[in-house]
C-alpha positions in Angstrom: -3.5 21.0 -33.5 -0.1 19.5 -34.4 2.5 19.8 -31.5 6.0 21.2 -32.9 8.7 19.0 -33.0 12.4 19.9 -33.2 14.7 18.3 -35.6 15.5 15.1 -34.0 11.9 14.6 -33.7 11.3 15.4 -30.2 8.8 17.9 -28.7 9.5 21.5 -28.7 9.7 22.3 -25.0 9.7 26.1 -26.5 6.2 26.3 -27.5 2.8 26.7 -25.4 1.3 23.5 -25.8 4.1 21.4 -24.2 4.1 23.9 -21.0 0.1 23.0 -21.1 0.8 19.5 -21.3 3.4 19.4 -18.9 1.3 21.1 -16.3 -1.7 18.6 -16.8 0.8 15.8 -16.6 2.1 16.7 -12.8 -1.4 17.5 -12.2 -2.3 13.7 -12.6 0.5 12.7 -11.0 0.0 14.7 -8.1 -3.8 14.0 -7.9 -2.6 9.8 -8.3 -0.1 10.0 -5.6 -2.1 11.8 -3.3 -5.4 9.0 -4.1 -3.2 6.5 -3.6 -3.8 4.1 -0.8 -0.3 3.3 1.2 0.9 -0.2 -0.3 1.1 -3.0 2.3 4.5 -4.5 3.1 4.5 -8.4 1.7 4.8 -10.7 4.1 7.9 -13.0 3.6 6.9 -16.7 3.7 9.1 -20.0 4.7 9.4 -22.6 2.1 6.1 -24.4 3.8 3.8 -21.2 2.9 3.5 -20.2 6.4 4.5 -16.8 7.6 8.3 -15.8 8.9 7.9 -15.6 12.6 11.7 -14.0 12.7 10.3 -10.6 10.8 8.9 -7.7 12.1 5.1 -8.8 11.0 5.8 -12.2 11.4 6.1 -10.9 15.0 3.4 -8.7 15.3 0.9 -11.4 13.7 1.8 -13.3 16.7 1.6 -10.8 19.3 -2.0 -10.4 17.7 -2.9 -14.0 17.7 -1.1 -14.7 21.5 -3.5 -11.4 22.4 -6.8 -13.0 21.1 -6.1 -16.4 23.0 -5.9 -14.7 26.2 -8.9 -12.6 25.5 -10.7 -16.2 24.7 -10.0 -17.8 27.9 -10.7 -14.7 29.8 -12.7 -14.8 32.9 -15.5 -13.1 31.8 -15.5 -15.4 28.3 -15.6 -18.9 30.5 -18.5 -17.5 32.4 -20.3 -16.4 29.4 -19.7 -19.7 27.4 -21.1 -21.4 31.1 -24.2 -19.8 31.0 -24.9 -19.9 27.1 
């Protein structure tokens, strides 16, 4: 089944076929975008490699990490690592 064209060569947005087309392509797109998975922000880096302690992340990475440090020299983590 050849699509209709008009005269500068572009599809006929008259005729049944593009209308069926059309619909299947928003379909996808719709079914794509709502598959998706969020994208994760990047993470801005200095010039060493390391990550920007000055941006939001950079911040919470280190609210994380100060977070787990406590939790490691917790009470309850000293007596365990005593009686190992």
């Amino acid at each position: 089944m050849a699509i209709k064209t008009t005269a500068s060569g572009k599809m006929d947005k008259r005729t049944k076929e593009y209308k069926v087309l059309k619909e299947r392509l928003a379909k996808a797109r719709a079914a794509k975008k709502a598959g998706a998975a969020p994208a994760k922000p990047a993470l801005r880096k200095t010039a060493s490699g390391k990550v920007d302690k000055r941006t939001k992340e950079g911040k919470a990475i280190c609210a994380r990490m100060a977070k787990a440090r406590r939790e490691k020299n917790s009470l309850m983590n000293r007596l365990k690592r005593l009686f190992k």
